[in-house]
PLY file of the C-alpha trace (Angstrom):
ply
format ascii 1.0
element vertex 209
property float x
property float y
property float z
element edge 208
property int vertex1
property int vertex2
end_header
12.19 139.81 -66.48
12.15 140.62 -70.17
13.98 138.27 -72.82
16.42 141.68 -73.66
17.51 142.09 -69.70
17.71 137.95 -68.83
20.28 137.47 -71.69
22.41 140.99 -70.42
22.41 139.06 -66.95
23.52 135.66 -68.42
26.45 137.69 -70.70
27.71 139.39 -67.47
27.61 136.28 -65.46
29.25 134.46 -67.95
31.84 137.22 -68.07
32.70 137.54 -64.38
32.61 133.35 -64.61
35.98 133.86 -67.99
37.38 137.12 -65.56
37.68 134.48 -62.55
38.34 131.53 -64.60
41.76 133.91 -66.15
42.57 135.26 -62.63
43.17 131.52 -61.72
45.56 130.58 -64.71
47.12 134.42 -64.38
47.67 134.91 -61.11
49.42 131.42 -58.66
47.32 130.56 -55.86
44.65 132.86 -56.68
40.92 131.00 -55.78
42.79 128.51 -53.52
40.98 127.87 -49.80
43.47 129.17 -47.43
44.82 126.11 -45.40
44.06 126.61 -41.37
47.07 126.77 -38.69
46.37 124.11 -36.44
50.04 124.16 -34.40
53.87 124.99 -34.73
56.53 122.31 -35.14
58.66 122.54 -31.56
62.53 122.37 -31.76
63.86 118.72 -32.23
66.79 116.72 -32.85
66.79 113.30 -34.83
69.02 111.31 -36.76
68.26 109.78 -40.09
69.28 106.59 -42.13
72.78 107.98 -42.68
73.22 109.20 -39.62
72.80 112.83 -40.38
71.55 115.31 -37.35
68.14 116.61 -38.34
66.79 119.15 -36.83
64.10 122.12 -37.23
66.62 124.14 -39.20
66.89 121.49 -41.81
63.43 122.02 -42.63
63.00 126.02 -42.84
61.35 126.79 -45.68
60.32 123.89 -47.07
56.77 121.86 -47.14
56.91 118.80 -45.56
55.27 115.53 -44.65
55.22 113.96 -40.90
54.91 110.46 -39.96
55.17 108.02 -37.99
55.71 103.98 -38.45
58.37 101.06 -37.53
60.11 98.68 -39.89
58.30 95.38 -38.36
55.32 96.68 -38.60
53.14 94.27 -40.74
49.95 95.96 -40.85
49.40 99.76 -41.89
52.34 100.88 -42.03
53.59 98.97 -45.56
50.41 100.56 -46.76
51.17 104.37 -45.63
54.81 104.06 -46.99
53.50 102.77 -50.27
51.14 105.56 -50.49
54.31 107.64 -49.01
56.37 106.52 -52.10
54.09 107.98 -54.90
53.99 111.25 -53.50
57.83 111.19 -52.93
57.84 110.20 -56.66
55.87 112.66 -57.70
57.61 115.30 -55.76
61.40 114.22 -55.92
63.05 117.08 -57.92
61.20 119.78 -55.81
63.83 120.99 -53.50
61.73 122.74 -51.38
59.56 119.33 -50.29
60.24 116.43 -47.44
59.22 113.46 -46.06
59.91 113.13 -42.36
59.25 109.44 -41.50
59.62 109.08 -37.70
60.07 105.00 -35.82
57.97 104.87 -32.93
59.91 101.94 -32.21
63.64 103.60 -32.10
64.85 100.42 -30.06
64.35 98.36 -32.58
65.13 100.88 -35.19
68.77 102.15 -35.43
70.48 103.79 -38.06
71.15 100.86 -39.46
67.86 99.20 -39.87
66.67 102.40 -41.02
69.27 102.63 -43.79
68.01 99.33 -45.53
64.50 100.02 -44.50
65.05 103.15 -47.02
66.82 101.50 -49.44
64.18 98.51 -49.54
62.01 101.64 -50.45
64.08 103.13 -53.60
64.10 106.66 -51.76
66.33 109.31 -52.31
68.03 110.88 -48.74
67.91 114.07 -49.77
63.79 114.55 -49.08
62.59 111.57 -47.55
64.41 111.16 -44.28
63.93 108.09 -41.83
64.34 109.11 -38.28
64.68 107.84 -34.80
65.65 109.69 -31.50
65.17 109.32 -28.02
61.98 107.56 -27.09
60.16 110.16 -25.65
61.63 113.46 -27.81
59.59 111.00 -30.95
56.49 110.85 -29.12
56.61 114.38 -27.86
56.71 115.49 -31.54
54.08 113.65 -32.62
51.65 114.73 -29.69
52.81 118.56 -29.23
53.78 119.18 -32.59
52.40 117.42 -35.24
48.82 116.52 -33.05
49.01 112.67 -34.33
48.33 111.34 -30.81
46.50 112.82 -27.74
49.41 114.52 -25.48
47.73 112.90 -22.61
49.35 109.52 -23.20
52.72 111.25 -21.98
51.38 110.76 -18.86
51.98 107.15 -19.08
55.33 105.89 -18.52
57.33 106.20 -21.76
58.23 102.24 -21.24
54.42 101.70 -21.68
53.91 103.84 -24.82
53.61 102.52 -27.89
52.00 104.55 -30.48
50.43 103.47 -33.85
48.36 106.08 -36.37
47.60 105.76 -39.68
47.81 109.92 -39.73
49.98 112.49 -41.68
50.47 115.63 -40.78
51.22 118.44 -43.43
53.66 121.17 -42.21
54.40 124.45 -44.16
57.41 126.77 -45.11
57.12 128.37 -41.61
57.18 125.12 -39.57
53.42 125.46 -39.29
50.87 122.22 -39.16
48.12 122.97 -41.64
46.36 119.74 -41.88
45.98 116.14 -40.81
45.59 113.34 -43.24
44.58 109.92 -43.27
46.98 107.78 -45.04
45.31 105.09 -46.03
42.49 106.85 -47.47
42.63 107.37 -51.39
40.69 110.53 -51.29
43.08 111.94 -48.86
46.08 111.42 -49.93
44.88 112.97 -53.35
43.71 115.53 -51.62
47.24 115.81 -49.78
49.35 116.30 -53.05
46.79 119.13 -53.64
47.70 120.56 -50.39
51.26 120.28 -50.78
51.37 122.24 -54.59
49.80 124.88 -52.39
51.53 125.57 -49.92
54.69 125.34 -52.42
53.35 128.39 -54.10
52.98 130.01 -50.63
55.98 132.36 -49.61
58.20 131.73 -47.13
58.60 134.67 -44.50
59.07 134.85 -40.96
58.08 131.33 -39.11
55.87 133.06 -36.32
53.74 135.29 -38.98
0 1
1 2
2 3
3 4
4 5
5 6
6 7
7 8
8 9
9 10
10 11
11 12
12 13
13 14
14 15
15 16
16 17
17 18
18 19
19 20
20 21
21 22
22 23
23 24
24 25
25 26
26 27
27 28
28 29
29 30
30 31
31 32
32 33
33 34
34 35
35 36
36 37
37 38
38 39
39 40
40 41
41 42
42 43
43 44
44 45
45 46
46 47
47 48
48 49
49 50
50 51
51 52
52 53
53 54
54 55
55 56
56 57
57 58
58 59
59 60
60 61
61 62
62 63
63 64
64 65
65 66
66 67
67 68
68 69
69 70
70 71
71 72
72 73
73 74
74 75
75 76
76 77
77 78
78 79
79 80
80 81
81 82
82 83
83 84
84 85
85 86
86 87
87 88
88 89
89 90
90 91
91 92
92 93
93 94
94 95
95 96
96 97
97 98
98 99
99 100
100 101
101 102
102 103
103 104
104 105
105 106
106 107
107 108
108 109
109 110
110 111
111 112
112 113
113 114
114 115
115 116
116 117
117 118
118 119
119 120
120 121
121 122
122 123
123 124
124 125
125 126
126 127
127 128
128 129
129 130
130 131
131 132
132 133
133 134
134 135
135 136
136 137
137 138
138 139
139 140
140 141
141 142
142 143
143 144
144 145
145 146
146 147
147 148
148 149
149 150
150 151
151 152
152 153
153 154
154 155
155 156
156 157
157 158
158 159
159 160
160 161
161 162
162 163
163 164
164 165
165 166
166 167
167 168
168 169
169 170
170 171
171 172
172 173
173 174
174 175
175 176
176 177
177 178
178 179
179 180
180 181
181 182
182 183
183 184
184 185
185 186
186 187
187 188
188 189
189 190
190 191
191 192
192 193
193 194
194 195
195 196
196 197
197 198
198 199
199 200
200 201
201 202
202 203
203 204
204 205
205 206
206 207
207 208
């Protein structure tokens, strides 16, 4: 390859690089990896830390966070809800975003408990919403719909279940789970406020599409 032609092939690929670097600022979304649809969020019914009725509806087209933890808990969970808190910082004025912290322990957890639980926190109700249920309805969506446990274990009498992850599951606009994230991982949960800015910019259309 002469000198004349190498430099014509370094101006065009630095061209294309400028065209695809402007495309990006121009153009939201454009150059992101398209998120994977890994399930779809099953009807439910819960009640949060002021006693509201949540349900699917509540969360049509908006991006939200799943998981799951119990207000005694003295080992991960503190961690996950600390980690929890930053992103609900960083994401409270977007009224299209949610935090959907379910008790595996709803027993122990009432309204109540879940009210100062929250407030202990600094939240705001309107996206981060503590919730506890019936027993098994809890465990169902964490297994079926948000794929935090192995659906197996509701084989085992609900009495005998106790379940304890560390995992987050990211849902989308269409009450789709895109991805499962590690909590207490750094990396991760960077990676998750990535994830959520994306799907943000995604539209919302029909849920089943």
């Amino acid at each position: 390859m002469t000198k004349k032609r190498f430099f014509y092939v370094l101006f065009f690929i630095m061209l294309i690089a400028v065209f695809i670097f402007v495309l990006t600022k121009v153009i939201p979304g454009f150059g992101d990896v398209k998120l994977p649809v890994l399930s779809y969020v099953k009807p439910f019914s819960f009640t949060d830390q002021n006693g509201n009725r949540i349900t699917e509806k509540d969360t049509n087209g908006k991006v939200y966070i799943a998981e799951y933890f119990f207000t005694t808990c003295k080992g991960i969970c503190p961690k996950m809800n600390t980690n929890m808190k930053k992103i609900h910082e960083e994401f409270n004025k977007e009224k299209n975003f949610l935090i959907m912290s379910h008790t595996v322990d709803p027993e122990i957890d009432k309204v109540e408990k879940l009210k100062r639980y929250a407030d202990s926190l600094g939240t705001s109700a309107e996206n981060w919403h503590f919730l506890t249920g019936r027993k098994d309805s809890l465990y169902y969506a964490a297994r079926v719909s948000y794929l935090l446990d192995d659906p197996q274990n509701n084989n085992v009498k609900i009495e005998q279940q106790f379940l304890h992850t560390q995992f987050l599951a990211l849902v989308d606009k269409k009450g789709r789970v895109r991805k499962l994230y590690d909590a207490l991982k750094r990396d991760e949960v960077e990676e998750l406020t990535g994830d959520i800015n994306k799907l943000l910019r995604e539209k919302s259309t029909n849920k089943n599409l």
